[in-house]
N, C-alpha and C positions, 0 to 999 in steps of 0.2 A: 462461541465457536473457537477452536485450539488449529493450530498449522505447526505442520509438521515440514521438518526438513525431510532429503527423499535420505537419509541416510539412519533416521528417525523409525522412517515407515519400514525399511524392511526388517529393522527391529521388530516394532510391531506386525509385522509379518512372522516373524518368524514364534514371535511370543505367543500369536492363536496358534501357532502346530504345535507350540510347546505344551502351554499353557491347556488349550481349548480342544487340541484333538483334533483340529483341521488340517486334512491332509493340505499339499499343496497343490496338488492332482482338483480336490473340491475347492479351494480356493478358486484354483484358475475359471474352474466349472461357473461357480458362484459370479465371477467375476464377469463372463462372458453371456453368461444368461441375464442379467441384470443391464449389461449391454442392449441387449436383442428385446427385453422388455421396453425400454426407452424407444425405444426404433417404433416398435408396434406399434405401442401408444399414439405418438406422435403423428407417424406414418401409418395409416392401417392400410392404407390401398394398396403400398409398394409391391410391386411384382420383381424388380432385379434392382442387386444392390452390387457396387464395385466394393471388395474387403481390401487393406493392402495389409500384410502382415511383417515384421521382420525376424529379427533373428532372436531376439530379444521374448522374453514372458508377454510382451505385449501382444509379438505374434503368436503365442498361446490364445491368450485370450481371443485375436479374432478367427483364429479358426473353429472357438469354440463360439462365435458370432456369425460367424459360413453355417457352421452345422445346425444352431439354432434357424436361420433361415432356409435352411434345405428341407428341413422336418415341416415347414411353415407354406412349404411349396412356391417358396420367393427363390426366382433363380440369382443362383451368386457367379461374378464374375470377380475368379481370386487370381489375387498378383501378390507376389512376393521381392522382395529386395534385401540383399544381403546375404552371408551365408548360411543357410539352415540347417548345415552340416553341423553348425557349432550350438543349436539349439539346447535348451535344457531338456532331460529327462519330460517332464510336465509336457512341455512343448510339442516334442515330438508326438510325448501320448494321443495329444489332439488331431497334429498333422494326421497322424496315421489312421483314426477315424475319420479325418475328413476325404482318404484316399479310400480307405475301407465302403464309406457308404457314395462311392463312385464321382466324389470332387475332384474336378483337376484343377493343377496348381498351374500357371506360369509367372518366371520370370518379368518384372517389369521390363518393355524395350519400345516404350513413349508409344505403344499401343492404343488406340482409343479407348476409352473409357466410357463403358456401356451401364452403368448403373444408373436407375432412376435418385440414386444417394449415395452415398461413399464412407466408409470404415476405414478410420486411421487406424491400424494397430502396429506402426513399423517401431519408432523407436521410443522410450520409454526415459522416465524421471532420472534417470541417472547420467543424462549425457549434460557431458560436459567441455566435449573437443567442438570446432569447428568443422561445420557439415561439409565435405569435400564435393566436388563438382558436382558431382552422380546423383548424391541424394539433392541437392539443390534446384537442379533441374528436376529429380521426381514430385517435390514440394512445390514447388512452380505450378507444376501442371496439373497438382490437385486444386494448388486454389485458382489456378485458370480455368476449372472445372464447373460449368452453370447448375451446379448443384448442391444441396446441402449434405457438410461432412460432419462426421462424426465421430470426434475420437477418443481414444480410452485410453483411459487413466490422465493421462497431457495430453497434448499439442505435440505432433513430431517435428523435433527441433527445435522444440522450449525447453531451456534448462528450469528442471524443476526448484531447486536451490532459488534462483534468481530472477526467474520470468523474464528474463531475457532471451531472443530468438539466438540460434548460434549457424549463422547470424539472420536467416529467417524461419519461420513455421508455420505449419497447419492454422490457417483460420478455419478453426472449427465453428460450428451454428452450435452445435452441444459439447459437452464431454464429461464422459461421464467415470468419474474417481473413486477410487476405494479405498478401505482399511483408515488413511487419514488423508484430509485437506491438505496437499503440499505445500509450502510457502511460497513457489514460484506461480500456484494458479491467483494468488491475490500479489504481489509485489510486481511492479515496472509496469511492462507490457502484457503481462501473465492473462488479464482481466480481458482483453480486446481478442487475444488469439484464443481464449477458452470460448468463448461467447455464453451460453449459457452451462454453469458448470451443478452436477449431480450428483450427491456423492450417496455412494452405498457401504456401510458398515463391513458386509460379507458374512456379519453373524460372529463378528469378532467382541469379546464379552469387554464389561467393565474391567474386570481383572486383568485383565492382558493388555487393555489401556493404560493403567495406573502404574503398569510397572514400567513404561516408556514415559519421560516427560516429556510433555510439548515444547515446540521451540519457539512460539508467538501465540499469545492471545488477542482475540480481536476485540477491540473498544469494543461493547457493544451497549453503554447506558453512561451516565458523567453523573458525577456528586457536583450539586450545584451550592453556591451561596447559602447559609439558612436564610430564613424567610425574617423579615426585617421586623424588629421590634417596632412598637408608636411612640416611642421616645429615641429613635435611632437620632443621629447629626451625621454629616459630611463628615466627619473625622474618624469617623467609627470606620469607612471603607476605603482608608488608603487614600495620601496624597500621592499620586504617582507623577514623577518628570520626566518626560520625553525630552529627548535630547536627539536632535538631526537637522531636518532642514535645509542642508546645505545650498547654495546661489541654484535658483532654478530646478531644488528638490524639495520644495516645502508641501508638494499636496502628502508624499508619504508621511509626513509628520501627523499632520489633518485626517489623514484618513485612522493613521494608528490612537490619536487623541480621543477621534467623535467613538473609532470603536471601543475602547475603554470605557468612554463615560454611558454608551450603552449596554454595557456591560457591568452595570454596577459602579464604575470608580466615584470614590466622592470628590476626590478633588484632581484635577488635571494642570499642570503647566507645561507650556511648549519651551523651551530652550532651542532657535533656530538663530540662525547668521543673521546679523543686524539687518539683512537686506530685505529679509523673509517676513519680516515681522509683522508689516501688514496682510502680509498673505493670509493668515489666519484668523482676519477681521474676523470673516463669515461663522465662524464657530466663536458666542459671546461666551460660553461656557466655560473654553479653555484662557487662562492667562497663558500671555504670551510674554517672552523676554529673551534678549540679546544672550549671546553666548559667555558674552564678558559678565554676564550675572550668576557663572556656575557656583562661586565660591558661596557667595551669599543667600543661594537658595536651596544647595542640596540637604544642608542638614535639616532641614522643613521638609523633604520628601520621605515617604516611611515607604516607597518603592520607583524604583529607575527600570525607564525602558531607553537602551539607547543604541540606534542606527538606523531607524529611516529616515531614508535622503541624507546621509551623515555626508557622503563622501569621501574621497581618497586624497585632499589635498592636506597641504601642509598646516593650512587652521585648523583642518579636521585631528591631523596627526595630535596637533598639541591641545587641543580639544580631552581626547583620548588620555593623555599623559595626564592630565588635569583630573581627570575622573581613579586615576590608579589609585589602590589601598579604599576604593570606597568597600563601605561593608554589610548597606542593603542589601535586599533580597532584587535581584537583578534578570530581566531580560534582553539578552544580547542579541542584536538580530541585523543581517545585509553588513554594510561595511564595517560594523564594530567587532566583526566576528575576525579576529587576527589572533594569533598566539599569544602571544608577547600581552597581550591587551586581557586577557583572559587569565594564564597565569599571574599576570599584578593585583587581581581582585580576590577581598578578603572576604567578599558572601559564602555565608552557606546553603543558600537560598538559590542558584543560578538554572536558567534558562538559557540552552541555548539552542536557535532555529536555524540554522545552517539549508541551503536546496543544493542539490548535488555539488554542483560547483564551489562552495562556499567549504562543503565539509573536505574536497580536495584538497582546497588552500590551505586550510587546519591539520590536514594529516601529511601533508607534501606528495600528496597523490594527483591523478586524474580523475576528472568526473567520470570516464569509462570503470577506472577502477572501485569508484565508490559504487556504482551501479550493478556490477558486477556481482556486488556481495551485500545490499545493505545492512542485513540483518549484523554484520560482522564490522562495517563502517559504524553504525550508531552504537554500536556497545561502546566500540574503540575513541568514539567521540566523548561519552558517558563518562568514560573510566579518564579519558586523557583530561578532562579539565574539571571534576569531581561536579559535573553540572549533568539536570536534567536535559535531556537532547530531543529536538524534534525535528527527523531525516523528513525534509518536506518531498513532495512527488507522491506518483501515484501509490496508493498504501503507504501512504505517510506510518512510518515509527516513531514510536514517543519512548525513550528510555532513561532507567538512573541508573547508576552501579548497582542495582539490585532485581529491576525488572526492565521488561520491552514488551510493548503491545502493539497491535497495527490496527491501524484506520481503514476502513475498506466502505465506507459512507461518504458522500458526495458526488461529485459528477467533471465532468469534461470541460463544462463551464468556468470552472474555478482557475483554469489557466491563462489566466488574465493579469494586467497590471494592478498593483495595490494590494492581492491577494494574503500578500507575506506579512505586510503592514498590519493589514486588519487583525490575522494572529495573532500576530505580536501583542495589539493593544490587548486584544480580550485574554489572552495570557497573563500581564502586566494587571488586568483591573481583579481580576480570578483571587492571585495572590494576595494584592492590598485587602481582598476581602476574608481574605484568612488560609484559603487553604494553600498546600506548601505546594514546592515547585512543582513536580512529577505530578501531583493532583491536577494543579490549575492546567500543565500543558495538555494532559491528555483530556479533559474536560471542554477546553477551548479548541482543542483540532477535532474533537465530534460536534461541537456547538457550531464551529464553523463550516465543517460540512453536512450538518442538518440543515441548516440555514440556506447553504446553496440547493440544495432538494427542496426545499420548502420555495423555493424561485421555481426553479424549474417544474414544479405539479402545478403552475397556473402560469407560467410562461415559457417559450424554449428559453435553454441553457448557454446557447449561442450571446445570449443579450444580455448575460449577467456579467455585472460589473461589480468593483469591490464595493462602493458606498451600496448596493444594492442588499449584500450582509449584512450592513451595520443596519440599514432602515429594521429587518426583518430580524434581529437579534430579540428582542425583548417575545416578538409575539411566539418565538420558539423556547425559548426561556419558559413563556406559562406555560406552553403544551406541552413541557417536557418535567416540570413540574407537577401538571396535573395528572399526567402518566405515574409518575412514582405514587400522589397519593391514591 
């Protein structure tokens, strides 16, 4: 699957008129009938449907969703919002069939709303202001509405870009997209306000895709480990050092260790604050040692994972300084992720797992502004410390200075304590196992949210916990395995 930005798509718009010979007149056609097919399907009884249109292509499109149900003998109750005066050519073409075969239009003015369903068609992928009073209240009262909506192409009041509301939108039950996948129907919020999303080509060729690049590909498979020779040893798969633990932070250590050695690592040690060190009894697996044993044990590791549970105090700082110039192949992750700490490291090999807030502190931004834009945060993460990047959140981005793909696998469940940790390690045992940075993260954030799917199809999602991944690591590992052969 490929996502496109909305500034992508009217390229590719504009490439079938060029290209393909599609008016934009059929376009719209195409667009709204493909609409009105969804409806049918879903709904076959409906007898009256609310359309809202705006001013925008979108309100093309549903007035070419009114005329499909007028023909269909389903009464429509149309409302419109905004100027229509400023309509496009295309747009008008429709209004004026839908006046021609005897539809009236009115004005939205908090009217009641008499559809047994409801057609978003007001505003479209290209917005990107803040929704002013009028339309906020009209967005309101649609999802105050005990009905299911339906809207085209987005959400009115989802920035297509960002899948963020600006600053709320259409909870759609459907919606249904054209010509390309937007990046904002899978990024942020995009997922929750589309509900179930449709997408229809339009009859737009390969040719006139290939001359637009996509702006995100989505994981949709991971290169895993090879399959282990009968002469393999522990040393063959990566001593890796966890380094964190801090007073009162040591389950993140445990949980990033046990998910590594499920993960393949051959060998684990924990580096945690003298105080921590029995904390780690419960896992015999992993050795465990004081922080005052960094010097004497890193060059023994052939990969470093280091910040969970690290902390922000001053042993942590000099912790930190003690590790500068190492030149493992490295995952940086929670409190190790600082500038200053990342430019002193000489890997070529780097990881870095930043969740919105983390990648602020990196750029000297706000998490609003990271959210804003991820796709334009993680490159900028990518390119600013020559490290592989993975934007955690919903559509997690995995980038290097050379590509970005998005996660669109896992669940609701995974927002829970420890989740970061777990990453981290199966990123951390990925590597030691041969494959390089960019491989191993994007490999590990689909393994990790396979894993929570594979929880949730035999429990709710509500109840997943991080040790919950690590248990269920290996038995998705075969059946992802057995898939490829």
């Amino acid at each position: 699957m490929l996502l496109y930005t909305p500034d992508a798509v009217y390229q590719l718009d504009q490439a079938a008129q060029e290209q393909d010979g599609i008016s934009e007149v059929e376009l719209m056609r195409r667009a709204g009938e493909s609409v009105w097919r969804e409806i049918s399907c879903r709904w076959p009884q409906v007898s009256k449907i609310t359309v809202f249109a705006g001013a925008g292509n979108n309100g093309g499109d549903a007035f070419v969703v009114a005329l499909c149900a007028r023909a269909h003998a389903v009464e429509v109750q149309m409302l419109v919002q905004g100027d229509l005066s400023k309509q496009s050519e295309t747009s008008q073409h429709f209004r004026n069939q839908w006046h021609q075969a005897g539809g009236e239009t009115n004005p939205w003015q908090q009217q009641p709303l008499t559809g047994e369903l409801m057609v978003d068609g007001l505003l479209g992928i290209g917005l990107k202001r803040k929704l002013d009073q009028d339309w906020q209240t009209l967005i309101h009262s649609i999802n105050s509405h005990p009905v299911p909506c339906i809207s085209i192409d987005i959400p009115s009041g989802l920035n297509g870009l960002s899948g963020n509301p600006q600053p709320l939108a259409v909870n759609a039950e459907l919606t249904v997209t054209f010509i390309g996948i937007k990046t904002g129907h899978k990024l942020a919020q995009g997922p929750d306000y589309c509900g179930e999303l449709v997408f229809e080509d339009l009859g737009v060729s390969a040719a006139a895709r290939q001359s637009v690049p996509a702006s995100l590909a989505v994981i949709e498979g991971c290169r895993l480990p090879a399959q282990r020779r009968k002469d393999s040893h522990k040393n063959h798969f990566g001593h890796l050092l966890v380094i964190g633990g801090n007073r009162g932070l040591s389950g993140a250590v445990t949980l990033a260790a046990k998910a590594a050695l499920r993960s393949g690592a051959g060998m684990v040690t924990a580096l945690v604050h003298p105080q921590c060190q029995s904390h780690l009894a419960t896992v015999p697996e992993v050795m465990v040692l004081a922080w005052e044993a960094l010097e004497s044990v890193i060059s023994k590791a052939s990969i470093i994972l280091v910040g969970p549970g690290l902390g922000t105090d001053s042993e942590a700082t000099r912790l930190l300084q003690r590790l500068q110039k190492a030149s493992q192949p490295m995952v940086i992750d929670a409190d190790a992720l600082q500038a200053d700490f990342l430019n002193s490291l000489n890997s070529s090999q780097l990881v870095i797992t930043p969740h919105p807030g983390e990648a602020g502190r990196l750029l000297g931004c706000s998490t609003a502004d990271i959210q804003q834009d991820r796709i334009a945060s993680c490159r900028q993460l990518a390119d600013a410390f020559g490290a592989s990047c993975v934007l955690k959140g919903s559509g997690s981005l995995v980038a290097s200075q050379q590509t970005m793909e998005i996660n669109i696998r896992g669940n609701a469940g995974m927002a829970s304590a420890g989740m970061g940790d777990v990453l981290a390690g199966i990123i951390a045992a990925l590597m030691g196992q041969g494959l390089d940075a960019y491989e191993a993260a994007r490999t590990a954030v689909y393994l990790h949210a396979i894993c929570a799917e594979h929880f949730a199809s035999e429990q709710d999602q509500i109840g997943l916990i991080a040790s919950d991944i690590i248990e269920t690591i290996p038995r998705v590992v075969r059946q992802l395995r057995n898939v490829r052969q």
